[in-house]
N, C-alpha and C positions, 0 to 999 in steps of 0.2 A: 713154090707151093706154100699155100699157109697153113700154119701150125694146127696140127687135129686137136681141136680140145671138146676133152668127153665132158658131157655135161649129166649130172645123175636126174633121171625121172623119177617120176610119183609113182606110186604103186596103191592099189586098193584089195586087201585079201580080201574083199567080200563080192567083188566082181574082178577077179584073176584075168579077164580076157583083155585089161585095160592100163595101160602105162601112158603118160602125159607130162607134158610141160608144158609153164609159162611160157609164150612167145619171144618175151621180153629179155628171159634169158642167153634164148639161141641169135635174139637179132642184137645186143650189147657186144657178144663173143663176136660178131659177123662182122659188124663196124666197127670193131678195135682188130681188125687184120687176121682174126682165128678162123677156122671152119670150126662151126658146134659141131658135134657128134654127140649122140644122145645113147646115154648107158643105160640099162632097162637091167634090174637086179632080179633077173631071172634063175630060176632053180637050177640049181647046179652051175651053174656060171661059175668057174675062176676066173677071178679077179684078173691075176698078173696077166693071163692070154689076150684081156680085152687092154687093159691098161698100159701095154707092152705098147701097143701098135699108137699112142696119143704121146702128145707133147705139153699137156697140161688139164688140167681140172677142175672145174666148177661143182661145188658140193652144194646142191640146191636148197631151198625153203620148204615146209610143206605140214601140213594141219595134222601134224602127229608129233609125238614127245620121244625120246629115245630113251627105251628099258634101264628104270632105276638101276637093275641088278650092274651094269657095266661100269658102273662106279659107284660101287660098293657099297645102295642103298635101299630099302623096302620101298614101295609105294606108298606118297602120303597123299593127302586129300588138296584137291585142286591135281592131281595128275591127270592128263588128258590121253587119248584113245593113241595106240600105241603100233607102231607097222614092223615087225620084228626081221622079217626082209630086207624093208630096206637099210635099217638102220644096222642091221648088220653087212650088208652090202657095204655101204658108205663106213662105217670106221673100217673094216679089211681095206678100201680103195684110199684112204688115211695116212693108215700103215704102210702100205705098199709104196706112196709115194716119198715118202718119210724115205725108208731103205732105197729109192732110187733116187732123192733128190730132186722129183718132178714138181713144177708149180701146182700149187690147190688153193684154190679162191672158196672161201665155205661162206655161204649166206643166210644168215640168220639161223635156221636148226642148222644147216652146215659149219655155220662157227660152230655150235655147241657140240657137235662131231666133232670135229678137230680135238676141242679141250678133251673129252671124253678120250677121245682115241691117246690122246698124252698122259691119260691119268689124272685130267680133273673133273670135277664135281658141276653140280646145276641144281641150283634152286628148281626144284621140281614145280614151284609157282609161285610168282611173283609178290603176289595178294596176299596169299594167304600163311607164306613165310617170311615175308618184309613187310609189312601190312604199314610200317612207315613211312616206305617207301612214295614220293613225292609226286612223281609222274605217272598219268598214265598211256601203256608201255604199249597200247593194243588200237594204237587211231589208225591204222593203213596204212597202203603202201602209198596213197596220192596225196596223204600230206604231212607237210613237213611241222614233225609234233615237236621237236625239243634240240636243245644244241646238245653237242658232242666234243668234249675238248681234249685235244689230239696230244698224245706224248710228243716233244722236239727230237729229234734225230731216229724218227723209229720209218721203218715201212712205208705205212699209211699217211706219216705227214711228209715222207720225201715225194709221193705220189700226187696225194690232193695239193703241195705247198703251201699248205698253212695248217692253224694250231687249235683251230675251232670250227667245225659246221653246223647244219642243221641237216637234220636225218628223217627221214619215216619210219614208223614205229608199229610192227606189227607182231609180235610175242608175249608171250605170259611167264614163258621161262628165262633165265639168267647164268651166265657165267656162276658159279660161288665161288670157289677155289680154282686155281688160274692152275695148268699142270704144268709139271716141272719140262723144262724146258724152251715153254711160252714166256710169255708176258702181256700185260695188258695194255695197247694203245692206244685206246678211246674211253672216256668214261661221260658217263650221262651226268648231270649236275645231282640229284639224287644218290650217285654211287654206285648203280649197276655200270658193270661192265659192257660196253659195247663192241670193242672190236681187242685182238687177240693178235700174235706175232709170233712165228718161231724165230726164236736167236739161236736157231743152227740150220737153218735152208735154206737157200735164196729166195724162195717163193713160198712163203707158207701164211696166208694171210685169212683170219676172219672179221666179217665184219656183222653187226646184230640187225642192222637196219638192209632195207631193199636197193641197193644202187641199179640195178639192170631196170628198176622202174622210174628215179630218178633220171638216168638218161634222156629220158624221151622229153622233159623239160631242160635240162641242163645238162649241159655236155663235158661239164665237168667231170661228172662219176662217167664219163666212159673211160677215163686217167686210170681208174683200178681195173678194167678191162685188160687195156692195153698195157700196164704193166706183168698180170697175167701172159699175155698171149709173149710180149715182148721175152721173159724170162723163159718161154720156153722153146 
């Protein structure tokens, strides 16, 4: 049988009848040997009842910022429109794999869940708190904006086998402070942080760029797929 991996949907509080996902994501998990399973951050939903029954996790992308307050911050200017559902959904589903040791793939907002969920920080936006900042971080999912250069012995370069890529580039927000526990394994030539590592899970990986969209040209990124599904 292959491995259940929940994958987290979108949510819109302003039309509640509607949870969705990217294609891209369920069919990357499909042909790296997973079955998707799609998590919908329904009210009153616990976590561990749904998260029990999978064998790993996809912590999705999606056009909302997660609530300053959960690390430690006010809202500053350039913060974007905000889904307090989901993104409490997704750090409790974090957490919960943390305590059981369950593989979690976060993609792009879902790296920044991870660090959050660990106790680190985010540039609430890019511009207008790094305004020196060199690249810009917001070209799409279908092209390949900028290299990425991979820490040697970490995660993500035992996965991709090498020590620099090129990524797509779809965010406004950033890594700032890496939480205790992580580390940082990719970094944009600029200095923002792009992809994220626990040194205490077997499976604990973020990355800032879209890989389930890369797939469909290069079958390279389906490697963090299947390291996902394989780990669990």
């Amino acid at each position: 049988m292959r491995p259940l991996i929940g994958i987290t949907c979108d949510y819109d509080s302003a039309d509640p009848a509607k949870f969705w996902l990217r294609e891209e994501y369920a069919a990357a998990v499909l042909h790296a040997g997973g079955m998707p399973v799609l998590l919908a951050p329904l009210a009153g939903l616990h976590v561990g009842d749904v998260a029990a029954k999978c064998n790993g996790f996809v912590i999705t992308g999606g056009d909302f910022d997660i609530e300053p307050h959960h690390y430690g911050e006010s809202p500053l200017p350039g913060l974007g429109k905000l889904n307090p559902r989901r993104s409490g959904f997704e750090l409790e589903l974090v957490h919960w794999a943390f305590r059981n040791d369950a593989p979690v793939l976060g993609i792009c907002g879902g790296m920044q869940a991870i660090n959050v969920a660990f106790g680190g920080t985010l540039y609430q936006d890019i511009s207008t708190q790094l305004p020196g900042a060199s690249l810009n971080h917001r070209q799409g999912r279908s092209t390949r904006a900028h290299e990425v250069s991979i820490e040697p012995g970490t995660l993500l370069a035992g996965l991709l086998q090498k020590t620099a890529t090129d990524t797509n580039s779809s965010h406004h927000q950033g890594v700032k402070e890496v939480a205790p526990g992580l580390r940082a394994s990719g970094t944009a030539p600029d200095g923002i942080i792009e992809a994220i590592e626990s040194r205490d899970s077997r499976f604990m990986l973020g990355v800032q760029w879209h890989p389930e969209s890369l797939c469909v040209i290069d079958p390279l990124w389906l490697r963090v797929f299947e390291g996902l599904v394989g780990a669990g």
